[in-house]
Structure formats: structure tokens, C-alpha cells
N, C-alpha and C positions, 0 to 999 in steps of 0.2 A: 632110319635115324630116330625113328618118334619112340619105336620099343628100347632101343640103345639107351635111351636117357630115361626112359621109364625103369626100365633094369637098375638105370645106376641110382636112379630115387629110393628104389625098394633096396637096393642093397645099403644104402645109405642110411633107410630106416631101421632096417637091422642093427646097424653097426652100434643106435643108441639105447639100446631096449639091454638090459642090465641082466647077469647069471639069475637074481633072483625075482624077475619077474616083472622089476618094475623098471620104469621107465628113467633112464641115465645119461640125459643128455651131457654132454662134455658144455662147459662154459669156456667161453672165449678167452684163454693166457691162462687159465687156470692150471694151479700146480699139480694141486691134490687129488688123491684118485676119489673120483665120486663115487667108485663103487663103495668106498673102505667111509666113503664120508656116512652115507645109506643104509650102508650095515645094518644100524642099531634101531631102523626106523620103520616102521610095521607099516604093510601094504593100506593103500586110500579105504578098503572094504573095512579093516581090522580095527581102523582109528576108533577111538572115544572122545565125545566131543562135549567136556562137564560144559555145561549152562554159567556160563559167569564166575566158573568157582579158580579157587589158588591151591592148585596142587592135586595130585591125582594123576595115574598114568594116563596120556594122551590130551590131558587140560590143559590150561593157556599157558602156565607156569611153563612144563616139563616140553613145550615145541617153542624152536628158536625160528627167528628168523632165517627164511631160506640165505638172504643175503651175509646172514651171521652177526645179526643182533642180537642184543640180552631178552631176556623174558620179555613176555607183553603183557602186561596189566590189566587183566577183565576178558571180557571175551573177545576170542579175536574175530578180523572179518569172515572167516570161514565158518567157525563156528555160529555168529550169527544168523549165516546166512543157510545150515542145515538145524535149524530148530537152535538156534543159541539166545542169548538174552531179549530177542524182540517176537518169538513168538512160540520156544520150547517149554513144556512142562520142566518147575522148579522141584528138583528132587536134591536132597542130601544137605551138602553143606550149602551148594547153591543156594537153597532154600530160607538154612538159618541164615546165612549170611545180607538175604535180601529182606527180610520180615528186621523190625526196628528195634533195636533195643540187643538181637540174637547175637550169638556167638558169632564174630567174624562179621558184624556189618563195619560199617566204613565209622572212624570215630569223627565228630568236628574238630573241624582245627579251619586253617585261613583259607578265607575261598569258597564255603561253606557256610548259605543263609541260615540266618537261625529257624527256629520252627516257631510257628504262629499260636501266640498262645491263647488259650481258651476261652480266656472271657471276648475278646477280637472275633474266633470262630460265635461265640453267642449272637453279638451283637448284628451281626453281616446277616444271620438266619434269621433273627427278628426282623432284620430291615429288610429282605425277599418277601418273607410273610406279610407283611404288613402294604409292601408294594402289589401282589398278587391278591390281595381279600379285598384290595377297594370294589366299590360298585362300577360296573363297567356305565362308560360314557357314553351319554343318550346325543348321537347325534342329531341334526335338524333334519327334519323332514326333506329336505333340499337334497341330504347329502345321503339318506337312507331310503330305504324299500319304501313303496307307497303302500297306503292305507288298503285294507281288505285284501282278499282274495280273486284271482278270476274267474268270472262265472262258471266257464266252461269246466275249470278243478273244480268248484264246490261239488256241481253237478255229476261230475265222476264219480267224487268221492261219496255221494250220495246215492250209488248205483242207476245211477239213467245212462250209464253205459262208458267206451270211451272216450277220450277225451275228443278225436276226433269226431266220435257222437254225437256228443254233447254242441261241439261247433257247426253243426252238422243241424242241429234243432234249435239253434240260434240264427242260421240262416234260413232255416224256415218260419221264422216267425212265430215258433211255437213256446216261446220263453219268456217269461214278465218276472218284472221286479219291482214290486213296489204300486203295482198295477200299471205299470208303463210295459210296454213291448220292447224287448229289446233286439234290434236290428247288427248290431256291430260287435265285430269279436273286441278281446282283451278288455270288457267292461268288467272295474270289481266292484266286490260287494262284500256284506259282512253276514258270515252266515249266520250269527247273534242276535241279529238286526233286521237283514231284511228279509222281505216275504218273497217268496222265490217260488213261482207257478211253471208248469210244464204243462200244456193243453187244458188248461185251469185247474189243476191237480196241482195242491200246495207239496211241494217237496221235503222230506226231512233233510237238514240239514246239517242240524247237531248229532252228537253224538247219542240218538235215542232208540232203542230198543220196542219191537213192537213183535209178540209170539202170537198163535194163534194153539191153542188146547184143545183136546177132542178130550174132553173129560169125561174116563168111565165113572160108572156107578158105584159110590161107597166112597168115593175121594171127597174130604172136605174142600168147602171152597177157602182153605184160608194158606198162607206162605207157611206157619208154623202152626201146632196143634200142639199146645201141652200136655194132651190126655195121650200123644204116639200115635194118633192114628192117623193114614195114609193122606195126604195135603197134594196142592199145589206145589208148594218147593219143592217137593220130591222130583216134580220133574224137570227144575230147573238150575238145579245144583250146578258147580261148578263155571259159575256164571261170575264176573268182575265185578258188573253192576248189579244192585241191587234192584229188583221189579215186584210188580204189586201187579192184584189179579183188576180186571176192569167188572164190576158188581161181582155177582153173586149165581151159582145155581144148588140148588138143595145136593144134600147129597149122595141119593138113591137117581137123581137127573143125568143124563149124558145129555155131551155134545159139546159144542164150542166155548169155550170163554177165551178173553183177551187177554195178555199181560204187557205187560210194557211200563216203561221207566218217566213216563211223559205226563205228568200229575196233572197237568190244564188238559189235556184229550180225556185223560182217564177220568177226570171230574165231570166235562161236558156228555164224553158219552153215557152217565149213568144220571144226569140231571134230568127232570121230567120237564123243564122248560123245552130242551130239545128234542123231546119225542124219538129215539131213536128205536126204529120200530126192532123186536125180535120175534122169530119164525120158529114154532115148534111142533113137533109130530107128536102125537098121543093116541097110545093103543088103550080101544075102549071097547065094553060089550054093548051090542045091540037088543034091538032093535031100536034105529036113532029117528025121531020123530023130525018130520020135514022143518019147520020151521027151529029146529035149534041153530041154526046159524042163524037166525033173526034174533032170538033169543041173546045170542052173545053179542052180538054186535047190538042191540038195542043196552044191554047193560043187565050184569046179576048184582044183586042186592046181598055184600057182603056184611060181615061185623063190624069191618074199617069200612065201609062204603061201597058205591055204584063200580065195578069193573066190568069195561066194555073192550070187546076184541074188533080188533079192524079189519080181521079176515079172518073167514072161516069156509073148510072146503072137505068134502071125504075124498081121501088118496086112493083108499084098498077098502074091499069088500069080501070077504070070504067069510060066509056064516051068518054068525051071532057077532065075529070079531070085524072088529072096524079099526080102520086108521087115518087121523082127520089131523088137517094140518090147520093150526090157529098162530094168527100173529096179531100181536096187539105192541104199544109202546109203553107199555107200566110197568116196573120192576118190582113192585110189592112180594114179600113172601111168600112163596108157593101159589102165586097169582094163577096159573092155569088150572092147577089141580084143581083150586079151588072151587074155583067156577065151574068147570064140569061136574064134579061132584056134589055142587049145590042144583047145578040143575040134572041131575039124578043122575048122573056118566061116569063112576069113581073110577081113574087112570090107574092101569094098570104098568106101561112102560110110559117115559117121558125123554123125549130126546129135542136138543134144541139144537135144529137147520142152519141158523142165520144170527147173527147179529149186524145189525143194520146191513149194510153190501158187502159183508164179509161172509160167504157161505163153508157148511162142513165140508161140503163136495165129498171125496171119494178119502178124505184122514180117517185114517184108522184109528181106532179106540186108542187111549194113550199116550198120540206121538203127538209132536211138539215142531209147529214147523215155522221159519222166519217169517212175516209177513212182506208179500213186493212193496216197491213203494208206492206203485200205483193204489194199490188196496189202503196203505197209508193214505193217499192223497183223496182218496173215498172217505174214507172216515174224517178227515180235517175237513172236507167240504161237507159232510153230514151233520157236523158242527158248527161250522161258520169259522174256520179258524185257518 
């Protein structure tokens, strides 16, 4: 019974499906032959569906109501709904007909706001600009962010590592602010303001730059040289902030100099109130009489005055050739050479090791490398700062 009625469904579908392909269903009491009604009516594939327009084969004009009503006026629901007036590209008269003023748009008459006129459109744009450029409202402390930063950010942001780190050497007790200990997380501070220790090593906090230079031979020690000849900027070009060298070395001298953007370290480390000692090698010819390190460190009697070295030692011995390492804390002009070659030693090479706990170590001639902050936090304490 179940195929019997299945059959008479399929044959029943049949019966509505039209000679020429398309579907012709009979309407209930209807007179007229739908075939003859469908004729003239081009298959769902074949339709043309203008965008909004009046007139044109297959546009809203030229298809009636199935029910057998007069034309529809604008786009109908079908055509809207395969790309018609709410989301099809405006092509032809469509087009002119929707742009203002064009052939075929809609004219005013009743029923139809008028259009807003100009000086109305001015005034509205003055009054958003004029509501948008106030200065934004400072709310009260009560109702805004609290004052400073948390230690634990600053300290990130300063590279003592992450944040976890950083909370991490605040419960150990290794943190001071202000020379207090700080024991508790979420304490803030201002990194403008206050002083900020890690194992008593002052932390940078600002935004300050500090390079370390293995400066070869023949580089002046200066950011720019009017005369072109090979500088310090040179190897720090492409930099944001602007930096200054920390003193001075001649410029046939290799070895370390400082740069950095921090004008109170940069002043302290080259003031001779603070004595910040520097370490130099110097290749000399022998034979070197026992008593010259007494000699330096007792003091040579220059043109500007007494220059005494505060250490003096021979590294290497091969020969006639000697290489002796002298530190002293004086920054005077060619301060080493001088004194060797007044007491009869004239340098041949001159390389500077050290400046204060900052050593050359194993940098190559010319390269340019950040300094940690620890090594920061040396030099701030080699200063008092």
C-alpha cells in the first residue's frame, strides 16, 4: 500500500511540471490554461533582475503579479532578495536614478521631507567639534587609578627580569625604596622619584641609555667632528635618543669609553671629587728599572703638576718588550703617556681595560654593546647616586 501511494504522489508530480520545463501547477477553480498563461515567461535561470530600476526586460515594471496585479513600483521582494536594491551593485539607469539630482530619481512632491540645508549641516559639525576638543575630565583620586606604578612593573620594565621575578626578589627581601625594605607585593612607587635598590645596586628606572665602546685607534672621542674624521657617532647612529661619550681617550688610545644619555652619572663619573679609578695596558721597551712602580705611585712631576698612579704591575715580559698595567683616578690629557715618557718609558700601544667596575673583557675592537643593569647599579654606587 506504502509504494501504491508513493506512485500516485510521483505521478501526481508529474502531472504539474509543464511542456516547457517549468513548473505549472493548476490553481484551485481556475479557468485559464496556465500553460498559455507562462508562455511568454522566461525560465527562474534566464530572469533579469534590474536593481530598483522602471523598465527593462525582466525589471519590476515588465513582471506582474503572479496573483494578477498591476506593476510593482521599485524593486520587488525577490529581486531584493537576489542582490536588488539592499545589497546589489547600482548599474545603468538604476544608478542614475538613485544618485540626486539624475535622470529618473524620484521628484519632491507630498510626503517627502525636505533636504537640510547647509548652513544647519555647518552648525551641527561645529557643535560635535567643539563637544569632542574639550579637555577630558580629571576625575578625583577616589574614582581614578592610584598614584605610581607597581614596584614589581617598574622593576620588569627595568630588566631585573619577569614580573614574576621581580615578586619573587621582593619576597626575598632584596628590594628597597627609598632605603626602606620592601617586604609586600603591590607596593607603588614613582620611577621619577624614587630611589629603587636591588641587593644595594640602584636600579635605572627611567628611560636612560648606558653603551659600553671598545674604541679602536684613530676614532676621535667626540659625537660629531667637523673636519669628517671617524667619531663616536659613528657607531651610534640610528639611535632615538640622543647620547654623549662619558670623558675622553686620545685618539691613537683603544679600549673602553662609556655613553649614555644620563648627564648627572656622566658628570659624577668624570669629576675628580669622585675618584673613579681607570685601568690601562701599555706596551713599553725595556729594560724597566725595579723601582718604577714606586716612582708612579710616589708621583712624576708634570707641566700641569704631581700625577701619581694607584697601581702599577708588569703583565708580559718577552725581551726588550714589556707590557705593564697602570691605574690611577686622574683624567688629565694623555695622563699615562705622559708620565711614562717622562720617566723615560715612551708608549708605544695604549689600551684602556677598565673604567671603574666596568671591564673590556673579551669586546672586540669597535663593537658597541648595552650595558646590564647590574653594571649600571656599579657605576651609580661608584658615585654615590
Amino acid at each position: 500500500m506504502r509504494s501504491s501511494g508513493r506512485n500516485n504522489r510521483d505521478s501526481g508530480r508529474g502531472n504539474y511540471r509543464g511542456a516547457d520545463g517549468g513548473s505549472a501547477r493548476p490553481k484551485a477553480g481556475g479557468k485559464r490554461d496556465d500553460k498559455q498563461q507562462r508562455a511568454g515567461r522566461p525560465r527562474p535561470e534566464e530572469r533579469r533582475y534590474d536593481v530598483g530600476g522602471t523598465g527593462g526586460p525582466g525589471g519590476s515594471s515588465d513582471r506582474k503579479d503572479e496573483r494578477g496585479a498591476g506593476p510593482k513600483s521599485g524593486g520587488s521582494r525577490g529581486a531584493a532578495a537576489r542582490g536588488g536594491a539592499k545589497g546589489g551593485p547600482r548599474t545603468g539607469a538604476a544608478s542614475k536614478a538613485a544618485r540626486p539630482g539624475g535622470k529618473g530619481a524620484p521628484q519632491r512632491g507630498r510626503g517627502q521631507a525636505p533636504s537640510r540645508p547647509r548652513e544647519l549641516d555647518a552648525k551641527i559639525e561645529e557643535r560635535n567639534r567643539a563637544r569632542h576638543s574639550k579637555p577630558p575630565v580629571k576625575t578625583p583620586k577616589t574614582f581614578g587609578d592610584q598614584e605610581g606604578e607597581r614596584l614589581q612593573k617598574v622593576l620588569a620594565r627595568a630588566g631585573m627580569g619577569s614580573r614574576r621575578a621581580c615578586e619573587e626578589l621582593i619576597d626575598q627581601a632584596r628590594v628597597e625604596v627609598n632605603g626602606r625594605i620592601v617586604r609586600e607585593q603591590g607596593v607603588r612607587v614613582d620611577p621619577e622619584k624614587d630611589e629603587i635598590k636591588v641587593d644595594g645596586l640602584t636600579v635605572a628606572t627611567q628611560s636612560y641609555l648606558f653603551f659600553a665602546l671598545n674604541k679602536p685607534a684613530g676614532v676621535v672621542s667626540t659625537m660629531e667632528d667637523p673636519d669628517g674624521r671617524q667619531c663616536l657617532g659613528d657607531y651610534v647612529t640610528n639611535r632615538e635618543t640622543r647620547l654623549f661619550h662619558v670623558g675622553r681617550l686620545d685618539t691613537e688610545t683603544e679600549g673602553i669609553i662609556l655613553l649614555t644619555n644620563h648627564g648627572e652619572l656622566a658628570h659624577r663619573l668624570t669629576h675628580p671629587r669622585y675618584g673613579v679609578k681607570k685601568t690601562y695596558l701599555a706596551a713599553i721597551q725595556g729594560p724597566l728599572p725595579r723601582d718604577l712602580g714606586k716612582q708612579l705611585k710616589d708621583g712624576i712631576q708634570l707641566e700641569d703638576g704631581y700625577a701619581r698612579a694607584d697601581h702599577f704591575r708588569v703583565v708580559e715580559n718577552t725581551g726588550k718588550n714589556y707590557l705593564v698595567e697602570v691605574s690611577l683616578h686622574e683624567g688629565r690629557k694623555h695622563i699615562v703617556r705622559r708620565m711614562l715618557a717622562e720617566a723615560g718609558f715612551p708608549v708605544d700601544k695604549l689600551v684602556r681595560t677598565a673604567f671603574g667596575p666596568i671591564a673590556l673583557g673579551d669586546q672586540k675592537s669597535g663593537w658597541l654593546r648595552r650595558m646590564t643593569n647590574t653594571e649600571v647599579g656599579m657605576l651609580m654606587r661608584e658615585v654615590e647616586l
